[in-house]
N, C-alpha and C positions, 0 to 999 in steps of 0.2 A: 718658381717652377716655370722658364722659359729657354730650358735647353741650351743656358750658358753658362758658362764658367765665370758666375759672377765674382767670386775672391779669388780667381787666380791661382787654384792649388793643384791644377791638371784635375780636377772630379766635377762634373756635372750635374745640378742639381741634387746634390746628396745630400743624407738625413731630414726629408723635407715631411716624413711622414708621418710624425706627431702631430706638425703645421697643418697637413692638410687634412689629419683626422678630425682635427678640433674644426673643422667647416663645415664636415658633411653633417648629411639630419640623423639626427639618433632619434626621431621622435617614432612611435608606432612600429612597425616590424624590423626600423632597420637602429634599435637599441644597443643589439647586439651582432656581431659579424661582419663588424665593417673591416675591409681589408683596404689602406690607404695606398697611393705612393704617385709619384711622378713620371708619367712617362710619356717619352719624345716631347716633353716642354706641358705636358697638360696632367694637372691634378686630376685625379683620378678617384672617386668615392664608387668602391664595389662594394655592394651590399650581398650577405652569403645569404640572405632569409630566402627559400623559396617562396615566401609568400611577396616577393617585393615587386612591386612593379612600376613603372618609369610613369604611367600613365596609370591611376587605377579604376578598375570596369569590375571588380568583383564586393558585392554583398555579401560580407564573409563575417562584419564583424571588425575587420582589422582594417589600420593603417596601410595600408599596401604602399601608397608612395611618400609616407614619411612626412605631411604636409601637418602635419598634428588635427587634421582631422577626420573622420571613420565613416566610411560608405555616403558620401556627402551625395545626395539626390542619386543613387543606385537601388535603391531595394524598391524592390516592384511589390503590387498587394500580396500582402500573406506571408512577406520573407519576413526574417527574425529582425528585429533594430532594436537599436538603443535609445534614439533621440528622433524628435520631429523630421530634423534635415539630413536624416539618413534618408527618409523615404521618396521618392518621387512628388508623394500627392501631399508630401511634408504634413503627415498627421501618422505617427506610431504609437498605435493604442496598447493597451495593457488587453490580455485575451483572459476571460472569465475562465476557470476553471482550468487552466493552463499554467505553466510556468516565469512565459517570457511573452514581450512584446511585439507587434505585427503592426505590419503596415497596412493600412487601412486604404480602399481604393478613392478614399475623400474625405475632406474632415467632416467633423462630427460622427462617422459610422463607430459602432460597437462591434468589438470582438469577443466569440466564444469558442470554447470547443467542448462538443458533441458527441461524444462517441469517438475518440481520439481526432475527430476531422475538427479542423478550426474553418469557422462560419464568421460572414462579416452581416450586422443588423445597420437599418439605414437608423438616422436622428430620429429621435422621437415616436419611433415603432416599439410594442411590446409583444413580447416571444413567451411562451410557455417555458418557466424554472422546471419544473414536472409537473406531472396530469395531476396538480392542484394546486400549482402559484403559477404568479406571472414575472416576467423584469420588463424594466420598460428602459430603452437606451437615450439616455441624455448626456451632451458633451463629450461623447466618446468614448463614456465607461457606464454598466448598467447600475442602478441601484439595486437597494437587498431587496429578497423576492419579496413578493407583496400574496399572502394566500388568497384564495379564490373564494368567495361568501360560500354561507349555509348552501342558500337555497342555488347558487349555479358552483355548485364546489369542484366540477371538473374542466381542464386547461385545455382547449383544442385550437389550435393556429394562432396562441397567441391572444385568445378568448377565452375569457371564463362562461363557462357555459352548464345547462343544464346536468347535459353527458356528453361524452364521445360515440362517436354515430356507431352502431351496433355493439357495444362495449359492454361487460357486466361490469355491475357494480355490486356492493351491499349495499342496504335500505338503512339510512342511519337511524330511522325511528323502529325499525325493527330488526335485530341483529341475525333472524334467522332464514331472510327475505333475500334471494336475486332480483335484481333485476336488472333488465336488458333497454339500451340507448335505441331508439328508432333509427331506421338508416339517415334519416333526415336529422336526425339531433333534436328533435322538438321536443318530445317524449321518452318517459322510460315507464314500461310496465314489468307486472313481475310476472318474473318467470316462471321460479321454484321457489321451495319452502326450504331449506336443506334440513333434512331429516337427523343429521347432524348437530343441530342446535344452534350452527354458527354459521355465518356465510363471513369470508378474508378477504381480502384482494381484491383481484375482478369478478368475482363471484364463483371465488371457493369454496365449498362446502367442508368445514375442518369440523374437530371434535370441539364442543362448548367447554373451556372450562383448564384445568392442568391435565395433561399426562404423563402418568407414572411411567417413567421409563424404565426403571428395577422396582422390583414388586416384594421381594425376598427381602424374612428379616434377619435371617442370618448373618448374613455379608454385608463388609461397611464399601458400602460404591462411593465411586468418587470420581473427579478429574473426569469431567465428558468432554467430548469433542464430536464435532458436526458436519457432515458436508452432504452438498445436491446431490441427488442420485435420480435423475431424471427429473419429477414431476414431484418426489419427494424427499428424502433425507437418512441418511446414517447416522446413529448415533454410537460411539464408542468409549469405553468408561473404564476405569478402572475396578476390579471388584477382588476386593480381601478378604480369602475363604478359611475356613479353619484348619485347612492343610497345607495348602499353599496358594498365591496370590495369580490372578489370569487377566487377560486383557479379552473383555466381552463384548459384543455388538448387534446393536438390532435395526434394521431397515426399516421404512416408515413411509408409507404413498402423502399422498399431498392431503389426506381429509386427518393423519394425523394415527391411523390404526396401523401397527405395528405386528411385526412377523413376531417369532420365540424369541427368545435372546439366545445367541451361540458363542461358545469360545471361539476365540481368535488365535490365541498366543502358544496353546496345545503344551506342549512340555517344555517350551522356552519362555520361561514363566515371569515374569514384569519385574521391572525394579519397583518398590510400593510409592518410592518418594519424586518416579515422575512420571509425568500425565501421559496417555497413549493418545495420537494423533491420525488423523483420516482425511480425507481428498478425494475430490472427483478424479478421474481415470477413465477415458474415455466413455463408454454408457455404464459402465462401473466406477468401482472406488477401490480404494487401497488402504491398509490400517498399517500405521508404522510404529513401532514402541521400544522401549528399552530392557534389556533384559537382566534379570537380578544382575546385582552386585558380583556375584563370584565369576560372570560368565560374560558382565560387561560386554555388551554389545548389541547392534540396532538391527532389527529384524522387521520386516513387513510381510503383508498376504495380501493378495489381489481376490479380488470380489465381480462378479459380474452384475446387472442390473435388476436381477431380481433375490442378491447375498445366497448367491451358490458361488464357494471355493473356487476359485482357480489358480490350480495347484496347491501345492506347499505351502510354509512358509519360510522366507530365505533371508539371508543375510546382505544388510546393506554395507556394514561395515568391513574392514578388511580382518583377513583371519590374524587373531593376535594383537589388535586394534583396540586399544581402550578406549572403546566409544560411548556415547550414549547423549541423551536430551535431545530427541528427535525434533525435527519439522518436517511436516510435508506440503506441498503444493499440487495441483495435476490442471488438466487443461483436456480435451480431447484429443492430445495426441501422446499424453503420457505423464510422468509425474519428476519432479526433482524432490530429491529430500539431505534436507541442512542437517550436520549433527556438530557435538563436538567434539573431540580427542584429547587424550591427553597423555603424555608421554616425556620421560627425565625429569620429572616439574615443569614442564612449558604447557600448556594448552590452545586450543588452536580450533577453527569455525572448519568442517569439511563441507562439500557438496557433492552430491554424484544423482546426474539425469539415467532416466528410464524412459524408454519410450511403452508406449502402453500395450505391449504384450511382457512388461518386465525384463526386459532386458537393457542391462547398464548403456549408457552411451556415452562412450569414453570413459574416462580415470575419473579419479578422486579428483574434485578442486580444492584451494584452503584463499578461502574467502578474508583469515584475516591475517595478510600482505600485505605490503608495503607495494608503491606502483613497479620496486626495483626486483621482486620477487621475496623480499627478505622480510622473516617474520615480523608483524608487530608486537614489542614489548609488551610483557603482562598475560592476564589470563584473560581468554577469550570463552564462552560460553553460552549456553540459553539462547541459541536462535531461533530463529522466526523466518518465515520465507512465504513470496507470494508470486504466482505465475498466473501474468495476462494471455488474452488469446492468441498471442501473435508468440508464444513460447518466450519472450522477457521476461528476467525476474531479478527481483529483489530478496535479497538476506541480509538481515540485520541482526545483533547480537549484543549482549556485552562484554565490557573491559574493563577492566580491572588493574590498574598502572600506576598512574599519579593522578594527585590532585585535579589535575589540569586536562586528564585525557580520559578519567573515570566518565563511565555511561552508556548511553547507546550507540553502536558503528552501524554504518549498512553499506552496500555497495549494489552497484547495478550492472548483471549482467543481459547479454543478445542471448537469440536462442542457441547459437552454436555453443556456447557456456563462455565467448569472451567478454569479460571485465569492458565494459564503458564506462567506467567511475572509477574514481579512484575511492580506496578506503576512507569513508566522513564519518565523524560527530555528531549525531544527531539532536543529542539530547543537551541540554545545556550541564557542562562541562563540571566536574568537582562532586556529581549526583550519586548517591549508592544506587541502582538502580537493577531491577531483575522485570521477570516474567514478561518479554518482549513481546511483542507480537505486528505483523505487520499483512496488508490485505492492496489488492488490487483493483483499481480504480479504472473509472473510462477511461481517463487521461491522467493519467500519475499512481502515486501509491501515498498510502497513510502507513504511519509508524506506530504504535503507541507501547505504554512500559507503567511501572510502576516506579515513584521515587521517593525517597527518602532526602532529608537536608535543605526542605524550602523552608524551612522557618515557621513551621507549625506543627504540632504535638502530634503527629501522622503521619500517613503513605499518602501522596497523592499520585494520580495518574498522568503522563503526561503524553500528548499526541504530536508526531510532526504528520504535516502533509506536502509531498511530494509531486511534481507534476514530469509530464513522461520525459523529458531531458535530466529527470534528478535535481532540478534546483526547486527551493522550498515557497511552496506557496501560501504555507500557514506553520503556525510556530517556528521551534516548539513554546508549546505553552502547558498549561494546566488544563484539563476538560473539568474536572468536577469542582463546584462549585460551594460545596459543604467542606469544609478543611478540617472540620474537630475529627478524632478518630480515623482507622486506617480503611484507604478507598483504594483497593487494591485489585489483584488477581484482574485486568483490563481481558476486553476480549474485542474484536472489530469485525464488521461487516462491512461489505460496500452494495448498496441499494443504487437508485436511480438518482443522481443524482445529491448525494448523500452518502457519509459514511456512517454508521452508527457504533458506536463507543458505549462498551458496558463496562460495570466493576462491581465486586462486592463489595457495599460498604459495610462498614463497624459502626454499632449504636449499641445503647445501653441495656437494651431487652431485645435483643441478637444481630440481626443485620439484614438487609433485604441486597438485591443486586437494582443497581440504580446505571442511568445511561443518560446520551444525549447526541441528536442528530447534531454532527459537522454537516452543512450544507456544501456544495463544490465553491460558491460566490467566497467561504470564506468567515461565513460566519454562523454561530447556533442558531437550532430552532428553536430554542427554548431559552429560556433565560435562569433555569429553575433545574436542579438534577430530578431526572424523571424516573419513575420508580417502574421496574422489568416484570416483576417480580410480586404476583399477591401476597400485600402487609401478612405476616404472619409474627406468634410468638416462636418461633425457631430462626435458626440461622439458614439463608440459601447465600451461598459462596459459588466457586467454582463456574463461573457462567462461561459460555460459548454462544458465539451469535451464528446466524445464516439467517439473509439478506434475502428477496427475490425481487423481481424486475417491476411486480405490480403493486408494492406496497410491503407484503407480508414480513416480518418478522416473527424467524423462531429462536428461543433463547431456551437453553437448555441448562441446568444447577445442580447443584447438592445440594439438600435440603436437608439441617439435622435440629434434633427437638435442641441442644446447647451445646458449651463447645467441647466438652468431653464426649459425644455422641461418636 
């Protein structure tokens, strides 16, 4: 390529552009879209990437100039990297509780995130894991939390201390005892007695003991479901009457005392074999359920915050819509709810947002796509759906296909309902797998499911956890740690710094509902399946969790004297 007619045929430099394809860098953005050729005497390599650039200045992640190597001393503290000598301060640490790694503003600091914000800790400082363990940052990355003693068993600035300065607590030597942290943190004296019998949390006063949440022995209740409603909770259940089948609900303040129980479902009467579902909704909640079989279709009713009606109740699904197997999610500014459909023999995940006066916003989605719009193969069904405060949400589902694509899918969408994810595999691949369920996290989401096919005479549970870009920061794996008999029916919470994971399990003189905290670091609190549920000789199945900010956990069951009950 020098602009002459070197063989003499009258043509100038011609056919030279395979020669000078094979020179230019195909390494990093410029793989693909190279357009060669010769001109006025000079090879010439155009690269079509727009990410390509002659000189590269951007922390993107990518090769931008083709050099085979990626953001080489550009990413400033806090940006995303791969490797040390992407960074500036050449130390990219792993972020606790996050998905991906961060540039650190020097070596040795630790990376976390808090509260969706990602925090940098200096070497060899210790931070409060939550207001009862500590971590302490060495070489970069923190170790597993460490709990705070008996006697200073609260976490304040990264100290295990007495209390936290003005804080209630409970009295661990007496369960019925507040008490209150001095503003100085020295002391704690008590405050109340809670007449209640029980002090939770930071020093709430709840009811001592189980509460009956159906009381009637007519009707077989079943299938509850739970969510926040202020300061206390919703519960909605299934109940199968002698004439026909309703979806019921009753509100509940934070000490655990409970309004009547009310129909929900009024003359659009439940399908019996799936659970009705509930959700925060701005200072109310919402109840969404499926309707018999002959009438196939998903209905919901809005609730204010003290379970007085508002309005009707209306139909989510389309008219003529073989729909059903509800989810719902809500947030303070409204609710989305996942279902499935199913139509010609195909079946299919839909989604359609409300904002929290109930009204749709926008169309139907169908969550299980391909990135090209085009259905994915097989049967979709059973979702699950969870909505963070910034209106993001995850749905996830099964499928039912081949070998190889059998399991759990989810996908992540913004608040305006576009897709950031493409359609993933959650669960490990070839699993018979049902009753999905998935919850949202400070910084990510948790999955979890039931499975069949590990190589043990049982159901076992299995959990992925998610961090807010959608790549996995745990699993999947197994949570329960018992394998004989089936550990099923999973239910998920996300607490402080924790997710909490329950299931019913099967045993030989009936079953209790067993659980175990996932920590955000990554790993259990427990080493042992911890029991939900007071030992009893009956079966409690059916669990549903809810989580709160200072500790409490409420888990909610069906309790039957055997299994014909």
């Amino acid at each position: 390529c020098d602009n002459i007619d070197n063989d003499c045929d009258g043509q100038t430099d011609e056919g030279l552009g395979a020669a000078i394809a094979s020179k230019c860098n195909t390494a990093g953005v410029c793989s693909v879209g190279i357009v060669a050729a010769c001109v006025a005497g000079k090879a010439i390599c155009a690269y079509q990437s727009v990410d390509h650039q002659g000189v590269e200045t951007l922390c993107d992640g990518k090769d931008n100039d083709c050099d085979g190597t990626t953001d080489t001393g550009l990413c400033k503290t806090l940006q995303t990297c791969d490797v040390d000598t992407s960074c500036v301060s050449s130390a990219c640490v792993s972020a606790l509780g996050g998905s991906s790694k961060v540039c650190a503003e020097k070596i040795g600091q630790c990376a976390r995130v808090v509260g969706g914000k990602t925090t940098l800790t200096e070497a060899t400082t210790t931070v409060c894991a939550d207001d009862s363990s500590t971590l302490t940052c060495s070489g970069g990355s923190f170790g597993a939390p460490t709990a705070c003693p008996q006697d200073k068993p609260a976490c304040s600035g990264g100290t295990c201390a007495l209390c936290i300065a003005g804080q209630k607590r409970c009295d661990v030597n007496n369960k019925a005892d507040v008490l209150l942290c001095a503003l100085d943190g020295s002391k704690q004296e008590k405050s109340e007695t809670c007449s209640t019998g029980r002090c939770a949390g930071h020093g709430v006063c709840v009811v001592d003991g189980v509460i009956a949440v159906t009381t009637g022995t007519a009707d077989a209740d079943g299938r509850p479901a739970i969510a926040a409603v202020g300061s206390g909770f919703a519960v909605a259940w299934l109940s199968a009457q002698a004439f026909s089948d309703s979806v019921r609900m009753r509100l509940f303040d934070a000490t655990g005392k409970g309004s009547a129980a009310v129909s929900v479902s009024g003359l659009t009467a439940p399908d019996p074999s799936r659970n009705p579902v509930v959700a925060s909704n701005g200072p109310g909640f919402v109840v969404v359920w499926q309707a018999a079989a002959g009438a196939k279709a998903v209905y919901a009713r809005q609730y204010d915050a003290k379970g007085a009606e508002i309005g009707n109740a209306f139909p989510v699904s389309s008219v003529g819509e073989s729909a059903g197997q509800p989810a719902v999610a809500g947030n303070a500014d409204g609710f989305v709810v996942a279902y499935g459909v199913s139509s010609a023999g195909s079946e299919a995940v839909r989604i359609l947002r409300f904002n929290k006066g109930g009204n749709a916003v926008g169309t139907a989605l169908t969550a299980s796509t391909a990135d090209n719009g085009d259905a994915l193969s097989g049967s979709h069904g059973q979702p699950a759906i969870a909505l963070a405060s910034d209106g993001a949400f995850v749905v996830a589902w099964t499928r039912s296909q081949s070998a190889a694509n059998d399991g759990v899918w989810w996908r992540r969408y913004d608040k305006s309902g576009v897709a950031t994810s493409s359609a993933a595999l959650g669960s490990a691949g070839g699993k018979s797998v049902a009753d999905v369920r998935v919850v949202a996290r400070a910084s990510g989401w948790a999955i979890a499911w039931a499975q069949t096919g590990t190589g043990d005479d049982g159901v076992d549970v299995g959990v992925l956890s998610l961090g807010a870009d959608g790549k996995a920061t745990f699993g999947p794996a197994l949570s329960n740690i018992t394998k004989s008999g089936a550990q099923n029916w999973p239910a998920l919470a996300a607490g402080v710094g924790r997710v909490v994971i329950g299931w019913a399990a099967a045993a030989a003189d009936g079953g209790d509902v067993m659980g175990r905290d996932l920590l955000d670091s990554g790993t259990y609190a427990s080493t042992t399946d911890v029991g939900l549920t007071p030992t009893s000789d009956g079966i409690a199945d059916h669990p549903a969790l809810l989580a709160y900010t200072d500790g409490r956990v409420v888990v909610v069951w069906r309790q039957r004297t055997n299994a014909s009950d």
